[in-house]
C-alpha positions in Angstrom: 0.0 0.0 0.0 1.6 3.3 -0.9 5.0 2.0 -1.3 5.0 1.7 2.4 7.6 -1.6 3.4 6.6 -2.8 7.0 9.2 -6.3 5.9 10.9 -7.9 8.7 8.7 -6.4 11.5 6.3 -7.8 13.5 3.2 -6.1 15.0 0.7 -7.2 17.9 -2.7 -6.9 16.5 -5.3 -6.6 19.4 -9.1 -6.4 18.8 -10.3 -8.2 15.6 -13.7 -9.5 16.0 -15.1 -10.1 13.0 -14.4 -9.1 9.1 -15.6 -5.4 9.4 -13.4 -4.6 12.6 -11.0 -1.8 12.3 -8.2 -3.9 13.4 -9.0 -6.2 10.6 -8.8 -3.8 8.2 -5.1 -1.9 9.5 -4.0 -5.6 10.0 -4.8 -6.3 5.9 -2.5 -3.1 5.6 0.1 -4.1 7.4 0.1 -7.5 6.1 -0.3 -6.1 2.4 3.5 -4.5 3.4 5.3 -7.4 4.6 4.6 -7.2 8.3 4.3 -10.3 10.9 1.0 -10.5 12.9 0.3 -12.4 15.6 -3.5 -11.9 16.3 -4.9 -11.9 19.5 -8.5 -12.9 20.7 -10.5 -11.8 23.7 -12.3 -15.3 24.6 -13.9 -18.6 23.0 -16.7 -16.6 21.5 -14.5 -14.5 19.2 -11.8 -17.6 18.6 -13.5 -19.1 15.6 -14.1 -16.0 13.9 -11.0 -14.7 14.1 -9.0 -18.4 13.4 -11.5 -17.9 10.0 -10.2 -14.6 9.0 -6.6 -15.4 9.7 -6.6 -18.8 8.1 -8.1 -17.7 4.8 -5.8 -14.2 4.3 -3.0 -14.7 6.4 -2.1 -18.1 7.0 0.2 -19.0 9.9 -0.1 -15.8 11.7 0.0 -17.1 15.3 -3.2 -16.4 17.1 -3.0 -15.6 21.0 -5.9 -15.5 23.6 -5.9 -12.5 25.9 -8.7 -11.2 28.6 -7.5 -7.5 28.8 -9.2 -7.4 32.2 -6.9 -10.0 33.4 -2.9 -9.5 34.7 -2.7 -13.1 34.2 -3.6 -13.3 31.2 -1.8 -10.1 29.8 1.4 -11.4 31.6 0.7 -15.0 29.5 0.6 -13.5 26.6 3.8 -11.7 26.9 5.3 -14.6 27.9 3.5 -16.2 24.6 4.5 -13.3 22.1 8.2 -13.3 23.4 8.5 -16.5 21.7 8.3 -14.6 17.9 11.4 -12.5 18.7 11.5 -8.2 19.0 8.2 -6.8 18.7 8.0 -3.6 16.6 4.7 -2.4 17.2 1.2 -2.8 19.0 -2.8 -2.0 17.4 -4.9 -1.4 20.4 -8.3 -1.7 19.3 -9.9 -2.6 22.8 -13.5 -0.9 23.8 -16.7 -2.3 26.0 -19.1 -0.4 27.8 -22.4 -1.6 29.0 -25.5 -1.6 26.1 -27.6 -0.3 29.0 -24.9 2.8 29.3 -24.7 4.0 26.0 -28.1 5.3 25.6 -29.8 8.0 27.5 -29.0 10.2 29.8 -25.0 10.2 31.0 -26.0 11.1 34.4 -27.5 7.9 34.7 -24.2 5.9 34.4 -23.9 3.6 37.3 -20.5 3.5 39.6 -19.6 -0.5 38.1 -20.6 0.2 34.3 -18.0 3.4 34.4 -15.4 1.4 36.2 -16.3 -1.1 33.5 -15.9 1.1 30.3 -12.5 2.1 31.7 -11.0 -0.9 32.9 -11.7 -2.5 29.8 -11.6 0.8 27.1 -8.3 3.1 28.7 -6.7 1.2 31.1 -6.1 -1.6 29.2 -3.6 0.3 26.8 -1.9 0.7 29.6 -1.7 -2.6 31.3 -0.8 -4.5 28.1 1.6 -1.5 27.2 3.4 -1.7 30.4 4.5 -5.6 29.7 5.0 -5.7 26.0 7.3 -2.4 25.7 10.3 -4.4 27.2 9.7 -6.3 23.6 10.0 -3.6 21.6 14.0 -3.4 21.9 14.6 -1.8 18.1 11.8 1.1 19.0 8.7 0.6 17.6 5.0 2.0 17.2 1.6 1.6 19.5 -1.5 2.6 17.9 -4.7 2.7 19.8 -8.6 3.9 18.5 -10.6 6.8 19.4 -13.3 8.7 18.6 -14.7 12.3 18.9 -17.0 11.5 21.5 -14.0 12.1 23.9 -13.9 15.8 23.2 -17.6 16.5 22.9 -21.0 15.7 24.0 -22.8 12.8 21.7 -26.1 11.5 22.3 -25.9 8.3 23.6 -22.3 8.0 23.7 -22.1 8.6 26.9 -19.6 6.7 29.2 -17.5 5.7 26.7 -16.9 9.3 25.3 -15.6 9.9 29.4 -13.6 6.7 28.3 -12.1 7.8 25.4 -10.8 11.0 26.9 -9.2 8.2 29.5 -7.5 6.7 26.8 -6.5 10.2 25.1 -4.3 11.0 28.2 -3.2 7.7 28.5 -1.5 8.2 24.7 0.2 11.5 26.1 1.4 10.1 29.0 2.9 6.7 27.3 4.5 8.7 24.9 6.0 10.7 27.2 7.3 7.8 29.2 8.5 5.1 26.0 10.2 8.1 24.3 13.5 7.5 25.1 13.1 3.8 24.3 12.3 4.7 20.6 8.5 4.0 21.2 6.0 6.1 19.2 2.4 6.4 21.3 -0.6 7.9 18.4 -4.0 7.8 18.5 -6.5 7.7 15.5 -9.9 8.9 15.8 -12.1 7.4 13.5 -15.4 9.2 12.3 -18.3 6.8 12.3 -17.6 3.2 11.1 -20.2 0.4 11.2 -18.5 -2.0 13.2 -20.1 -4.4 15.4 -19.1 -2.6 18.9 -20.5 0.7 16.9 -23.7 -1.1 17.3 -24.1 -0.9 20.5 -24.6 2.8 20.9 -27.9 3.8 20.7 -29.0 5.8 17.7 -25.8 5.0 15.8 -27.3 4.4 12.1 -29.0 8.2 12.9 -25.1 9.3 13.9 -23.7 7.8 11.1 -25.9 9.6 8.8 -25.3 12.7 10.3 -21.8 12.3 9.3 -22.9 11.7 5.8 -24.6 15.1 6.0 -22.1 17.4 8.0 -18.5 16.1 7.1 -16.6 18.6 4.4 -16.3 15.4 2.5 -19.6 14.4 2.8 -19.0 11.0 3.1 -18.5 8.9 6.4 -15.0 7.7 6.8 -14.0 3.8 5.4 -12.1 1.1 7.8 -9.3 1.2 5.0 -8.8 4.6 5.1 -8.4 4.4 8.6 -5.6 1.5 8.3 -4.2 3.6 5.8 -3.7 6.1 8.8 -2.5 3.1 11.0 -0.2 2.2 8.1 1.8 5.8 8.0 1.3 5.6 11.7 3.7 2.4 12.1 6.4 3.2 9.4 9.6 5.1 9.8 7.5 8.1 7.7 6.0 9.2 11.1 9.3 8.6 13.0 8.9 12.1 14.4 4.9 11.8 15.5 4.2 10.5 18.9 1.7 11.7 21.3 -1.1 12.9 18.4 -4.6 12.0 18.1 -4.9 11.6 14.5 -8.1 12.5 12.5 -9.3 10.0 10.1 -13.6 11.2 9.9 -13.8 13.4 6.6 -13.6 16.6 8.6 -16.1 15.5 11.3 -14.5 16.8 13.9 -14.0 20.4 12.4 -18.0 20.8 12.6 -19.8 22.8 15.0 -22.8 21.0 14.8 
């Protein structure tokens, strides 16, 4: 893609569920320029979906399980990815929140389903960061997903907007601290893409339409375009970008309204 080479690198890819995930789709990318991928999966339910996808494009790519709510299991799966040699780069595409919390009013968000949203949504960027970076011994990039909900008010959004703007300060704060090791920390924030945690937010078809109407390019965004993002993101052509939330939404995010 592009003339970008990812060859002889090997990158993490967390949060493929099915064929229309955004980690699919930056995971196509990097495969499309040479990279290694070692797939992980959150539990049986997801297994066979994901061993599907992986068997019929990428054949071989080793495919890991991993809880993110669980410092046994992330500390496993270190243990497990160590195996494949340096690591040069991690996709963080990790959200959950409630159904019940992401519709309404905010207000209403109980004390376990915000806990919930962030344990599972910002902190574990953190958590799997904080044992995988030791890994990355030739530098390397971390990408994680985002969304404009974390700087402003959408209906039904709700706790996981709160979330996001976790996970924003989380980016500033890893990049800060895996600097020096030659570890890039970047954000992309998507506009509206139909994925199947997308469906969980109340109203989303009415959101994603509204993006149709308002965006400059009046269009919503595409999951390739976002891995094309992810791709630039990961190569030695954003050497010098760390600690940026990156736009990918056809100008959503410029609009008032």
């Amino acid at each position: 893609m592009n003339g970008i080479s990812l060859q002889k690198k090997t990158f993490l890819i967390m949060g493929v569920a099915n064929q229309r995930s955004i980690a699919w789709a930056v995971a196509r990318a990097y495969a499309a320029a040479g990279a290694r991928l070692i797939f992980t999966y959150q539990d049986e339910r997801f297994k066979s979906k994901v061993e599907r996808l992986v068997e019929a494009e990428m054949p071989g790519s080793p495919l890991l399980p991993c809880n993110v709510s669980s410092d046994a299991e992330i500390e496993r799966l270190v243990k497990e990815v160590e195996a494949y040699g340096v690591l040069h780069g991690l996709v963080h595409s990790i959200a959950y929140a409630r159904k019940e919390e992401l519709a309404g009013m905010y207000v209403h968000t109980s004390r376990e389903g915000f806990r919930l949203a962030h344990d599972i949504s910002a902190y574990s960027l953190t958590a799997v960061t904080r044992h995988l970076y030791p890994l990355m011994k030739e530098g390397g990039s971390i990408i994680t997903l985002t969304f404009q909900g974390s700087q402003r008010a959408i209906p039904n959004y709700n706790v996981m907007g709160v979330a996001k703007a976790s996970l924003e300060a989380s980016v500033r704060y890893l990049a800060r601290d895996l600097g020096p090791f030659g570890i890039r920390v970047n954000a992309i924030s998507a506009g509206p893409v139909r994925t199947i945690s997308a469906k969980g937010v109340a109203g989303f078809d009415r959101m994603l339409h509204h993006a149709r109407e308002i965006t400059p390019l009046q269009r919503p965004v595409e999951a390739s375009e976002v891995a094309g993002a992810a791709l630039f993101l990961a190569s030695d052509l954003a050497s010098a970008v760390t600690g940026t939330i990156l736009y990918v939404d056809c100008g959503y995010h410029i609009m008032g309204a």
